[in-house]
N, C-alpha and C positions, 0 to 999 in steps of 0.2 A: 504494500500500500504506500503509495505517496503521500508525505506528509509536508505541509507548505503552512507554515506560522507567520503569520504578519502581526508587526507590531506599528500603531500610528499612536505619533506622538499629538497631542493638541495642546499647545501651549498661548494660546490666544483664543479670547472669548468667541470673537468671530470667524473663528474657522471650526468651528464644531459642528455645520450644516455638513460642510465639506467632508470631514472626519466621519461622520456617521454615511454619509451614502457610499464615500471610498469601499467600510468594512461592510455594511449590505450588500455593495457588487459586488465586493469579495468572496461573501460565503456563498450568494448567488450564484458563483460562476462555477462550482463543486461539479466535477465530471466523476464518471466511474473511475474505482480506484484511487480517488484522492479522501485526502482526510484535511477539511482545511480549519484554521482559528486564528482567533485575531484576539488581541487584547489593543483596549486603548486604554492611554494613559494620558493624564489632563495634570498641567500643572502650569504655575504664575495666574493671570488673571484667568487663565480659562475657567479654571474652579468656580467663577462668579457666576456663570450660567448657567451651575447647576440647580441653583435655587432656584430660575426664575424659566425655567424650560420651557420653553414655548408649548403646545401639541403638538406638534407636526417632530420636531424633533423629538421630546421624550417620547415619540411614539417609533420612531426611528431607534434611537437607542433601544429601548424597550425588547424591540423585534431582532437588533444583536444579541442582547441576553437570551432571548427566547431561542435564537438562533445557534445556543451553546458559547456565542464572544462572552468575553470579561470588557467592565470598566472601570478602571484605577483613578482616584483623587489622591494626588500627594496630602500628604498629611501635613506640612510645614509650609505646602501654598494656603491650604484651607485655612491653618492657626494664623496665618500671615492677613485672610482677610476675613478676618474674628468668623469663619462660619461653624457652625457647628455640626458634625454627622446627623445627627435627628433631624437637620433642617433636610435632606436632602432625601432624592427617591431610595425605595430599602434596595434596588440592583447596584448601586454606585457599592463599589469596594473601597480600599484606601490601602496605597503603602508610606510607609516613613519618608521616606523621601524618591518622590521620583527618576534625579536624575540617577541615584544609584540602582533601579532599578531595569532603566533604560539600558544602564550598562551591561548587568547582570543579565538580562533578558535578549542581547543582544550576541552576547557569548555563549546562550544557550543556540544558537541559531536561528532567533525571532529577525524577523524583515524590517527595519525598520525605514518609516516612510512619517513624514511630516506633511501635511499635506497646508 
């Protein structure tokens, strides 16, 4: 079986429309014999949007989770703009810090793609 991991990073509020339909086509594009996954991972101002998710996006997002994706809130962007985990949808994960994860996820052989 083929396995293809994509990793997008979202580090800006306004690129999270982008981020979320990149990992849709992604898992979308799933042919025989592949196995695909995606994680996203959100940090700096992006974290802001997760309080105030439009529909159309959390409903985007949403449909990754459901689709088997992860999505990651660094945890030191969030404290950085006072949010708190209960404010936010229960699919939203958290790591400690993003950028170390990126790295660590990147050396696991995750794709990573900034969009």
């Amino acid at each position: 079986m083929k396995e293809i991991k994509l990793l997008i990073h979202v580090a800006s509020s306004n690129r999270w429309d982008v981020a979320a339909k990149n990992g849709l086509n992604f898992l979308k594009s799933r042919e025989d014999g592949e196995e695909l996954m995606v994680r996203i991972v959100a940090n700096g101002d992006a974290v802001t949007r997760c309080i105030k998710c439009d529909r159309p996006l959390f409903d985007k997002l949403k449909q990754i989770v459901l689709d088997g994706g992860e999505i990651f809130l660094c945890k030191n962007s969030l404290r950085d703009h006072d949010i708190k985990k209960e404010r936010l949808p229960d699919f939203f994960k958290t790591v400690p810090a993003a950028i170390r994860v990126l790295a660590e996820w990147q050396q696991q052989g995750w794709v990573y793609v900034r969009p």
